[in-house]
N, CA, C and O of each residue as an XYZ file, in Angstrom:
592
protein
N       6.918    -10.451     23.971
C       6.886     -9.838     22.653
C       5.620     -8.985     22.513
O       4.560     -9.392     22.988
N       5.714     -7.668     21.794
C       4.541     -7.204     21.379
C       3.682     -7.607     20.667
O       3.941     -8.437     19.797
N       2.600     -7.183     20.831
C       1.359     -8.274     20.271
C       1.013     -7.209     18.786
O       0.775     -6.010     18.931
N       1.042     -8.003     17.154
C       0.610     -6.953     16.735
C      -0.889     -6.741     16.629
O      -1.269     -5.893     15.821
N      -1.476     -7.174     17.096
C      -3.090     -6.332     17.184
C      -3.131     -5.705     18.050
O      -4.287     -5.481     18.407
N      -2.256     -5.181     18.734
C      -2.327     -4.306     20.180
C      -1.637     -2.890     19.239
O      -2.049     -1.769     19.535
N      -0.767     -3.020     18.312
C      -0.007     -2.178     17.471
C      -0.855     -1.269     16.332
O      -0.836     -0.083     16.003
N      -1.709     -2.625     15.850
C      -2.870     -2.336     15.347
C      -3.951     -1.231     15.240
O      -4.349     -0.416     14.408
N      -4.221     -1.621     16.509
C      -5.426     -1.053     17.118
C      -5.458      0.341     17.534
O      -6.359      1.179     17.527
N      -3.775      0.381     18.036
C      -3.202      2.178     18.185
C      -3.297      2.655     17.408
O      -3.547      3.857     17.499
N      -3.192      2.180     16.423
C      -2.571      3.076     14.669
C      -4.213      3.213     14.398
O      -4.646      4.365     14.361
N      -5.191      2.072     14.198
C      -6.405      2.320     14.250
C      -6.928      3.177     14.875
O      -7.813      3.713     14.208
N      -6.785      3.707     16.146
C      -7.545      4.944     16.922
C      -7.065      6.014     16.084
O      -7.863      6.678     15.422
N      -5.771      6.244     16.059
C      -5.270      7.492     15.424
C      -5.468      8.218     14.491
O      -5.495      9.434     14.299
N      -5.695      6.739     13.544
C      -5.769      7.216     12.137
C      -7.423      7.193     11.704
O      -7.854      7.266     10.553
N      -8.191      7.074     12.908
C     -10.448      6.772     12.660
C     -10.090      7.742     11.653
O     -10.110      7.404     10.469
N      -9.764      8.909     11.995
C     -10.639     10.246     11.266
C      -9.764     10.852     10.016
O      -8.632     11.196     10.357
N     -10.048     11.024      8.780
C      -8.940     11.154      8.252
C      -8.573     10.541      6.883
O      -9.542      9.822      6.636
N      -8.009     10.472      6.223
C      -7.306      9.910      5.090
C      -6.469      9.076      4.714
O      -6.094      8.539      3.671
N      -6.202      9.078      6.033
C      -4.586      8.015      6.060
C      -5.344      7.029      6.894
O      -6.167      7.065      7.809
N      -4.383      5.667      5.814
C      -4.900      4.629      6.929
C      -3.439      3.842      6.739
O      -2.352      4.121      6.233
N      -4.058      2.644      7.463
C      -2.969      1.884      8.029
C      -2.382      0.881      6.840
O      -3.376      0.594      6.172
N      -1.279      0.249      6.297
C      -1.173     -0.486      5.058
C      -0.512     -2.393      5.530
O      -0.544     -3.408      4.834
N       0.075     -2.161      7.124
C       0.936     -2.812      7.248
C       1.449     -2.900      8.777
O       1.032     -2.002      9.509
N       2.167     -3.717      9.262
C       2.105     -3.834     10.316
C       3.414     -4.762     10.678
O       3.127     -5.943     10.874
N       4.924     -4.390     10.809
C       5.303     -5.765     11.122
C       6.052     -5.694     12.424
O       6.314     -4.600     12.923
N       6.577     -7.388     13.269
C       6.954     -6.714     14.160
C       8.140     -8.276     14.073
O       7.937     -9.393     13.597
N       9.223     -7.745     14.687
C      10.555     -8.743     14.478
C      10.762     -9.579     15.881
O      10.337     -9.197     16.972
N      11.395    -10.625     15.675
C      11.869    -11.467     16.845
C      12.675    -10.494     17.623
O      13.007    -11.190     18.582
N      13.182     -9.365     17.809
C      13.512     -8.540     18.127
C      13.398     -7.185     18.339
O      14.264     -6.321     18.478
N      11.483     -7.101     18.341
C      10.479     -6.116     18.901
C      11.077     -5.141     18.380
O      11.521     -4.182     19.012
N      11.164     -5.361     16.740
C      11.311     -4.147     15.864
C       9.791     -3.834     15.134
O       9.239     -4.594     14.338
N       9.266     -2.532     15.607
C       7.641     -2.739     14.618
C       8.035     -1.638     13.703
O       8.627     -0.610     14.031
N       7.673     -1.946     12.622
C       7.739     -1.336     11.440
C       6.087     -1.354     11.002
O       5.427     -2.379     10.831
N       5.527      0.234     10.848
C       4.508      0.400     11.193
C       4.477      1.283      9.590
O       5.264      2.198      9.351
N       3.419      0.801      8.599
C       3.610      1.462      6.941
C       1.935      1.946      7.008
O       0.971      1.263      7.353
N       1.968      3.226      6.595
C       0.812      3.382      6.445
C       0.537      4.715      4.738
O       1.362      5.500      4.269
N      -0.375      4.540      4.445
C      -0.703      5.233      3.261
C      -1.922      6.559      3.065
O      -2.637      6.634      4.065
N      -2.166      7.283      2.297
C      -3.551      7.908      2.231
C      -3.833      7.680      0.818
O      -3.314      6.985     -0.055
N      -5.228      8.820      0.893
C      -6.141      8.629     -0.498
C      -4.734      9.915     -0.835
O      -3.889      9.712     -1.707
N      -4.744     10.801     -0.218
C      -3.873     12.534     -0.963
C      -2.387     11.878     -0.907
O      -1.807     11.175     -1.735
N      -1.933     12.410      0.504
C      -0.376     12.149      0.510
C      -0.002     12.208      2.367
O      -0.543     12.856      3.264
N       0.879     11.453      2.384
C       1.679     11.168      4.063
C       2.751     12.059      3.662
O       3.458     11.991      2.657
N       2.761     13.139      4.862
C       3.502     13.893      5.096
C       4.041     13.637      6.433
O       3.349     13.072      7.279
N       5.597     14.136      6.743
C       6.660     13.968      7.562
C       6.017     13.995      9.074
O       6.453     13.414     10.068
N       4.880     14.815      8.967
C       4.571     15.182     10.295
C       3.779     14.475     11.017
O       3.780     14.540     12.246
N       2.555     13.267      9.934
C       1.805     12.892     10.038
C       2.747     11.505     10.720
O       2.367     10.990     11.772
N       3.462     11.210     10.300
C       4.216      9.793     10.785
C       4.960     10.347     12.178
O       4.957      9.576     13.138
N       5.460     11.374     12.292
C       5.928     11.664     13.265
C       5.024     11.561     14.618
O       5.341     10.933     15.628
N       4.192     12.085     14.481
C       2.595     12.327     15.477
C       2.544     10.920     15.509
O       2.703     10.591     16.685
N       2.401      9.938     14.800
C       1.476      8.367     14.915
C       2.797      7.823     15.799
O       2.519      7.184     16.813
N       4.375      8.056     15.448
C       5.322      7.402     16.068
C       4.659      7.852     17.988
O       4.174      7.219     18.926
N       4.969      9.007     17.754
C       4.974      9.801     19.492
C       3.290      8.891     20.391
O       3.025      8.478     21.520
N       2.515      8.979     18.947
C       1.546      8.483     19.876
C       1.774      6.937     20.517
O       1.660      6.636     21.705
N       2.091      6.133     19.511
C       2.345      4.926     20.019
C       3.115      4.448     20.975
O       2.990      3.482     21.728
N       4.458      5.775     20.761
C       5.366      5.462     21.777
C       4.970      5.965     23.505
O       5.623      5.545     24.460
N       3.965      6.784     23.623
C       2.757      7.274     24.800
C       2.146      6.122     25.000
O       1.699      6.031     26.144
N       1.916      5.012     24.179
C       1.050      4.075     24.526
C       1.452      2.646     25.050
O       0.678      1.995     25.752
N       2.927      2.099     24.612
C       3.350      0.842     24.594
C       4.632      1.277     25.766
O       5.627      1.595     25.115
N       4.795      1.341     26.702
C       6.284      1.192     27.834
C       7.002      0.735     27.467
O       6.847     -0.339     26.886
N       8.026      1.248     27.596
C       8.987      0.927     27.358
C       9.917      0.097     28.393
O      11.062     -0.343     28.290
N       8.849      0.059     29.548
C       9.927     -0.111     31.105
C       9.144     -1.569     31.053
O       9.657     -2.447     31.746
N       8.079     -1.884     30.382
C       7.187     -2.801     30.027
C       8.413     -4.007     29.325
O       8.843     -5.104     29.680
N       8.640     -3.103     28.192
C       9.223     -4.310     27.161
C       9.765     -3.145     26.232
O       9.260     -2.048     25.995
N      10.914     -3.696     25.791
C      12.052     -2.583     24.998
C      11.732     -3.276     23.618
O      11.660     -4.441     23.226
N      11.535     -1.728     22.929
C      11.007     -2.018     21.035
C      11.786     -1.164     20.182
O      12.254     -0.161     20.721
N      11.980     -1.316     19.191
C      12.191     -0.045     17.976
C      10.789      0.118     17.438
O       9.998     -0.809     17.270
N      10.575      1.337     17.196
C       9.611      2.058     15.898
C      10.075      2.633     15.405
O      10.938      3.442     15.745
N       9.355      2.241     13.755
C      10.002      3.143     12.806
C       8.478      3.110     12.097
O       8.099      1.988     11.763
N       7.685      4.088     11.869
C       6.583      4.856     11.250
C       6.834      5.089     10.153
O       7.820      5.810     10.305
N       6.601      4.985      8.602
C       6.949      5.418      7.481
C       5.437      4.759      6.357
O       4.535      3.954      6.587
N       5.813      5.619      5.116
C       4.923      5.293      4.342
C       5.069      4.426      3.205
O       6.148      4.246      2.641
N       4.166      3.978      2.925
C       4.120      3.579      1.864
C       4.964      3.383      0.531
O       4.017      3.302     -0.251
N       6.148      3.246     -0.302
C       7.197      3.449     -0.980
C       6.287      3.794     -2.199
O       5.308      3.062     -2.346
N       6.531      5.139     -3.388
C       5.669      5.591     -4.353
C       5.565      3.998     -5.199
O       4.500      3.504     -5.569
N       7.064      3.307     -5.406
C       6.620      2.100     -6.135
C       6.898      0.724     -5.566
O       7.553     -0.138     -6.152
N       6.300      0.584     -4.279
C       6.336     -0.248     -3.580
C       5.065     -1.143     -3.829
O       4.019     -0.511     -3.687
N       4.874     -2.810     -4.256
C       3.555     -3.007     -4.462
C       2.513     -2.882     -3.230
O       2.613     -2.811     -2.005
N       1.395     -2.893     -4.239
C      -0.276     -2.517     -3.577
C      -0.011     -3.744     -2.656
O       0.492     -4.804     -3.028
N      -0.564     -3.335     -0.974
C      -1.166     -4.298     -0.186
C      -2.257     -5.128      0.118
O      -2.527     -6.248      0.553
N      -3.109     -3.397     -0.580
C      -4.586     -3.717      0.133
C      -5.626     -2.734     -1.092
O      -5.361     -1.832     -1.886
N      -6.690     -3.362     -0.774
C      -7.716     -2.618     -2.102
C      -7.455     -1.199     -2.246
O      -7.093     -0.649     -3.287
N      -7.690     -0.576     -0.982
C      -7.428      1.119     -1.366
C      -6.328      1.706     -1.421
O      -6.358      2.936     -1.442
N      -4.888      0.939     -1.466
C      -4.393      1.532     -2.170
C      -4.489      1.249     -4.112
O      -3.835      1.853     -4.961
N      -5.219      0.472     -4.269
C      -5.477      0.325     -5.818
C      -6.539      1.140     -6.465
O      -6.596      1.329     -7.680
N      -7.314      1.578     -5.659
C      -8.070      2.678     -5.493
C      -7.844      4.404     -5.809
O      -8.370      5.187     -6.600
N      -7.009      4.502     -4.984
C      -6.256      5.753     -5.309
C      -5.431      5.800     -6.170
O      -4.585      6.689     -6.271
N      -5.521      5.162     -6.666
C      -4.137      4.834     -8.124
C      -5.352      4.666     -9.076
O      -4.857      4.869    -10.184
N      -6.848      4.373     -9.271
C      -7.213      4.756    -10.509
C      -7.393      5.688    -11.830
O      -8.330      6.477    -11.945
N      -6.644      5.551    -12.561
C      -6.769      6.698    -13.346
C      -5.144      6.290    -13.707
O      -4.964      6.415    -14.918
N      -4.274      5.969    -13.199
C      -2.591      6.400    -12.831
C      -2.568      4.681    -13.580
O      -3.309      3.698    -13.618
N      -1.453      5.028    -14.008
C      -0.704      3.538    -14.899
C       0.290      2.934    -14.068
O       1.313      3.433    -13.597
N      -0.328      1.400    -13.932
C       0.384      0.685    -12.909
C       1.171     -1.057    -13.543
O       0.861     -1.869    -14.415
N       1.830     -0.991    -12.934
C       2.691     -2.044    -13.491
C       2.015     -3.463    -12.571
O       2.213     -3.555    -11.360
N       1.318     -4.370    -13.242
C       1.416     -5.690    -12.982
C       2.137     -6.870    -13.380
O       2.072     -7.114    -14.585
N       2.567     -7.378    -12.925
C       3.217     -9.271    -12.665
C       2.217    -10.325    -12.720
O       1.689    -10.662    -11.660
N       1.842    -10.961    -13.944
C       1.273    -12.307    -13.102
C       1.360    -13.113    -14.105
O       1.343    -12.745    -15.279
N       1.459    -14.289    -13.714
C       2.174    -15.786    -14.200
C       3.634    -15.145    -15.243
O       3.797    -15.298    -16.454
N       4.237    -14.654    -14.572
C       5.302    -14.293    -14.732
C       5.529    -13.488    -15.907
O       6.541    -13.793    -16.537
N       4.797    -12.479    -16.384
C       5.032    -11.309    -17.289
C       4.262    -10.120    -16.732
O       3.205    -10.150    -16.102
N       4.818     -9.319    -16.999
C       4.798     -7.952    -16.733
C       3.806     -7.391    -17.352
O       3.632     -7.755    -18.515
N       2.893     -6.378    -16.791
C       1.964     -6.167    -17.793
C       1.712     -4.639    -17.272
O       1.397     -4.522    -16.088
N       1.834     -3.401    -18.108
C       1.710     -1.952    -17.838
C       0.326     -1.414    -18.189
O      -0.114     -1.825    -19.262
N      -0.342     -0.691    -17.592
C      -1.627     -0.251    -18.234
C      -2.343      0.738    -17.232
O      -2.154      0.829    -16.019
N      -3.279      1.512    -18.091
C      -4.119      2.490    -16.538
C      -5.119      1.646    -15.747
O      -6.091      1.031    -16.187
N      -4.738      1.730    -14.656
C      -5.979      0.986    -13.722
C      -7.223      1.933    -14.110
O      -7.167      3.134    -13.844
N      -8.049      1.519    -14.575
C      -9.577      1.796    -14.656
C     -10.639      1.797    -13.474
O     -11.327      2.681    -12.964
N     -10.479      0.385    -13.245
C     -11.775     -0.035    -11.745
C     -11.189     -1.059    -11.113
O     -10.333     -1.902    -11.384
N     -12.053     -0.694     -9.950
C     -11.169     -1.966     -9.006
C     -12.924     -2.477     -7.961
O     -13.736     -1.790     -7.341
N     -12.805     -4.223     -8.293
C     -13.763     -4.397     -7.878
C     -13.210     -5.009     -6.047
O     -12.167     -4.719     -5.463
N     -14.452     -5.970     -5.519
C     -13.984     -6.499     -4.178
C     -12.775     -7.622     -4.849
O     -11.688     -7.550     -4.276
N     -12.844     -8.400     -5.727
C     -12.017     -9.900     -6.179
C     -10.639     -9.736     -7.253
O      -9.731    -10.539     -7.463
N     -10.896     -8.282     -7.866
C      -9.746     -7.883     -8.535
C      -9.822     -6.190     -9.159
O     -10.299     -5.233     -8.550
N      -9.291     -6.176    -10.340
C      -9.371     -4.874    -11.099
C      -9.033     -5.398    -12.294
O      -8.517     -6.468    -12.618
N      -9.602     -3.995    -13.187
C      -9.386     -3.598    -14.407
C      -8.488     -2.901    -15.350
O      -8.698     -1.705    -15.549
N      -7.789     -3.326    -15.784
C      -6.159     -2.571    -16.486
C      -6.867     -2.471    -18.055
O      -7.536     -3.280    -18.699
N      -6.307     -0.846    -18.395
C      -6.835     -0.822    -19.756
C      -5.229     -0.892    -20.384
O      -4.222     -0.241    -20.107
N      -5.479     -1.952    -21.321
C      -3.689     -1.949    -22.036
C      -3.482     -1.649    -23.818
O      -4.255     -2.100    -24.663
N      -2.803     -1.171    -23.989
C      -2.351     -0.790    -25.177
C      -1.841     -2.399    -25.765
O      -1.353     -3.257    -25.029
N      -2.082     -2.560    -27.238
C      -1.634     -3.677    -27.873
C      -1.707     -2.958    -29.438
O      -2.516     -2.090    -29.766
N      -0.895     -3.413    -30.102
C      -0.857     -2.906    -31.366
C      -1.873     -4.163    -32.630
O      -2.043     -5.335    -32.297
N      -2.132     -3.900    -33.284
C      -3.053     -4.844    -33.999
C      -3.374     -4.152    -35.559
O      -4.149     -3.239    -35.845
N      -2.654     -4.789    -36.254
C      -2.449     -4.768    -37.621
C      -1.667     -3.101    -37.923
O      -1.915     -2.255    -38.782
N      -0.581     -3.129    -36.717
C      -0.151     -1.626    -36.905
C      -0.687     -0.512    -36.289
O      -0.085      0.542    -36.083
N      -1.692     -0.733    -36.035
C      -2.592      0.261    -34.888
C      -2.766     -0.054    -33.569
O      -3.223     -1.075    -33.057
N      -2.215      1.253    -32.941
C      -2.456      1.032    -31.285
C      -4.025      0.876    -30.649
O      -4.777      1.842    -30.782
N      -4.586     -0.519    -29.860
C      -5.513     -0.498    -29.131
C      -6.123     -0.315    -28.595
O      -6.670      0.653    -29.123
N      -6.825     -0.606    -27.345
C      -6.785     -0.561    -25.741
C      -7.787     -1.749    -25.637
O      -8.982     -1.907    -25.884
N      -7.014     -2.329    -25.276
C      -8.044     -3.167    -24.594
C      -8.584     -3.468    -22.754
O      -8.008     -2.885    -21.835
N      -9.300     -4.076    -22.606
C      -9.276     -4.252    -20.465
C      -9.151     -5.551    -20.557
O      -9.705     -6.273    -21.387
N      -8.248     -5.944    -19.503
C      -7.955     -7.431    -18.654
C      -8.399     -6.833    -17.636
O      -8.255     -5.673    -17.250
N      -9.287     -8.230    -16.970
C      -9.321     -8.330    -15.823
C      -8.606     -9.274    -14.850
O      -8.411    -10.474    -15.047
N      -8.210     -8.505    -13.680
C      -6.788     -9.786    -13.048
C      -7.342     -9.485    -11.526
O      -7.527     -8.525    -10.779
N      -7.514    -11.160    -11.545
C      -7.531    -11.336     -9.963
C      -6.871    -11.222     -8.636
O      -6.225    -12.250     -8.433
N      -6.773    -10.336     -7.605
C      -5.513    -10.424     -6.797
C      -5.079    -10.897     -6.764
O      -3.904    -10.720     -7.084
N      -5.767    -12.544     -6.145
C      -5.862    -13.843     -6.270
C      -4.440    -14.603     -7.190
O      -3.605    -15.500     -7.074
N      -4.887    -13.515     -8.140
C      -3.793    -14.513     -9.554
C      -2.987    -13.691     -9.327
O      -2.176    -14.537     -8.949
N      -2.275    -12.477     -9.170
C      -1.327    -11.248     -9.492
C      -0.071    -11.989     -8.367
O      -0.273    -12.750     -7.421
N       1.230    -11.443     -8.884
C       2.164    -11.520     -7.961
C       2.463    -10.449     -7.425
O       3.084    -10.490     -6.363
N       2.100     -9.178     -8.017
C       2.415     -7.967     -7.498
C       1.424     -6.674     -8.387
O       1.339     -6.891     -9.596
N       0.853     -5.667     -7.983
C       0.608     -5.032     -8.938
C       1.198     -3.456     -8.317
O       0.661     -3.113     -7.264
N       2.154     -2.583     -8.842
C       2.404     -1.202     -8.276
C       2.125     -0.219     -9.133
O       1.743     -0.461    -10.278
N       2.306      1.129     -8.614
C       2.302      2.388     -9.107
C       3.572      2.245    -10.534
O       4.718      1.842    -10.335
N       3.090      2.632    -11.798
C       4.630      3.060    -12.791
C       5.284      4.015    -13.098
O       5.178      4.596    -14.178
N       6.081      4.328    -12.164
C       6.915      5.766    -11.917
C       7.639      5.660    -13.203
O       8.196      4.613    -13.533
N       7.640      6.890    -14.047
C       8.315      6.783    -15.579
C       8.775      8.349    -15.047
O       8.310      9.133    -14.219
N      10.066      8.370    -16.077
C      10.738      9.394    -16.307
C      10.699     10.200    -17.127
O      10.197      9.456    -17.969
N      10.821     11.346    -17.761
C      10.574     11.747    -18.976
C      12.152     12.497    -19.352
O      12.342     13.016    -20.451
């Protein structure tokens, strides 16, 4: 089986310089790696394409037979890792935790959690207040893609 810190570590060389980093890493009882990665701007078609070709230059295939599939990040797929909560400051994100839903602009994001500024109404007038929520505690926190 492929090792994933060997999967890792490719995607790591590739991606040193740059904007895009790595979000994810998985690999199946059936040496399927599904390889997710994100930036601070945006992953474009070409950029996943290049990271597939490189990896596939790197791992044989005459070695050990795999699927790759290279892709990004889903716009409302939840946060993995700090920087993608990062690049979403400013942007209104939907959190989960102890089982209610909670919408608001991410403000700051420290090392142990972040800051959601939320609207609450109070004696008829709209708010804002900040919660702070621990990763720790969250079940999920994503991007809130709204429609208009």
């Amino acid at each position: 089986m492929i090792d994933k810190e060997t999967v890792k570590s490719l995607v790591g060389d590739f991606l040193k310089d740059g904007d895009v980093f790595l979000v994810d890493v998985n690999i199946s009882a059936d040496n399927e790696i599904v390889v997710e990665i994100d930036s601070d701007t945006s992953v474009d078609i070409d950029t996943c394409c290049d990271l597939n070709r490189y990896i596939e230059n790197r791992l044989p295939r005459d070695v050990e037979d795999y699927s790759l599939e290279v892709g990004s990040s889903g716009l409302t797929s939840p946060f993995k890792m700090p920087r993608q909560y990062k690049k979403n400051i400013g942007n209104e994100i939907e959190v989960l935790s102890a089982g209610k839903k909670i919408s608001g602009i991410l403000r700051n994001v420290a090392d142990d959690g972040f800051t959601l500024e939320v609207l609450s109404k109070q004696k008829g007038k709209k708010c804002a207040e900040e919660a702070f929520f621990k990763f720790s505690d969250i079940d999920y926190a994503k991007y809130n893609l709204k429609f208009k």
